[in-house]
C-alpha positions in Angstrom: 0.0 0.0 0.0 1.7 3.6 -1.2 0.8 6.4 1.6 0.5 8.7 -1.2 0.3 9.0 -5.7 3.4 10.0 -7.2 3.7 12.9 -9.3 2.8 13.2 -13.0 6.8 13.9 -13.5 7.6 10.6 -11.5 5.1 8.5 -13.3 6.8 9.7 -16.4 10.5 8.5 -15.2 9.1 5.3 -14.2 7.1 4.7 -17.3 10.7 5.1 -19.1 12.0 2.5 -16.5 9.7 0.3 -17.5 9.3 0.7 -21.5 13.3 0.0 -21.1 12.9 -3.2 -19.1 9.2 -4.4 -21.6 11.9 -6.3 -23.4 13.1 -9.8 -22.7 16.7 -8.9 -24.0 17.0 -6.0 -21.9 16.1 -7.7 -19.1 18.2 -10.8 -20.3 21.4 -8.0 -20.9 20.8 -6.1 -17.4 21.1 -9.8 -15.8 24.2 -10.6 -17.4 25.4 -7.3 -17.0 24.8 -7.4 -13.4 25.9 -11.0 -12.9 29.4 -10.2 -14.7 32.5 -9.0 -12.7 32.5 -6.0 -11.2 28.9 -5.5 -13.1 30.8 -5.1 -16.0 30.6 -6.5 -19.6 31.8 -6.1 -23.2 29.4 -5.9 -26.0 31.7 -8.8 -27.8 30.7 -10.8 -24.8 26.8 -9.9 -24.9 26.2 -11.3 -28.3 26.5 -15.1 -27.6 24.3 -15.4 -25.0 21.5 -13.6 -26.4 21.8 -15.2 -29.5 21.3 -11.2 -31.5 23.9 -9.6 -34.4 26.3 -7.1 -32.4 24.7 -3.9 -33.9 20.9 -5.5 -32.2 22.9 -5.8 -29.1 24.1 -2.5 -29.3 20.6 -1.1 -30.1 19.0 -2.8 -26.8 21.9 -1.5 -24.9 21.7 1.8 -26.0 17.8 1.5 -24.2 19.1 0.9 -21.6 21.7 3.4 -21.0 19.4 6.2 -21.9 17.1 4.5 -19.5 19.7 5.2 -16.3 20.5 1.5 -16.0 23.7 0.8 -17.7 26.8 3.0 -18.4 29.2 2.9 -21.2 32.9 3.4 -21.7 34.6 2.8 -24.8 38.4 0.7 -24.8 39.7 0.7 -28.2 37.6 -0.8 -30.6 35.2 -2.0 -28.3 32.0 -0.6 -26.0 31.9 -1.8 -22.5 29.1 -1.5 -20.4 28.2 -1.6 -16.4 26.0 -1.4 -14.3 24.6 2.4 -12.8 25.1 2.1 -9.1 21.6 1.8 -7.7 19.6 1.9 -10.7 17.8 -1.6 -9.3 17.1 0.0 -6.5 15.4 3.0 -7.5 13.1 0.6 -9.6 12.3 -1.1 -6.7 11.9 2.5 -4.9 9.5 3.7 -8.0 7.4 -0.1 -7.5 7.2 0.6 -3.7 6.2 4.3 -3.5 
């Protein structure tokens, strides 16, 4: 039971949680993401286990990095991406208010 309704501006942010996460990739990609080494993983190591072409990949994780839950660094040729400290929380946060 929330105590109160969240704002029209915080209904917005978590609707944009939540389109991010309305795909099973993402979800699939946030998993491995989190469940990597220091929450950490290469795109050239996403594309295996999601069974997707490296540009797909790269199109899902873009979601979710505009979406607040992953970050991206680039090293050399390649893209590698972690996960935003507290970003699964603040989900939860936004599901419990």
């Amino acid at each position: 039971m929330t105590s109160a309704p969240i704002s029209l501006e915080e209904a917005a942010k978590t609707a944009t949680l939540f389109k991010a996460l309305g795909d099973p990739t993402r979800v699939l990609l946030i998993s491995i993401v989190a469940a990597s080494e220091g929450h950490e993983a290469c795109v050239c190591d996403l594309t295996e286990p999601t069974g997707l072409s490296q540009p797909t990949v790269s199109h899902h994780l873009k979601i979710l990095t505009d979406a607040g839950f992953l970050s991206r660094t680039r090293r050399g040729s390649w893209a590698y991406y972690a996960l935003v400290p507290g970003a699964l929380e603040r989900l939860a946060t936004a599901l419990a208010t």
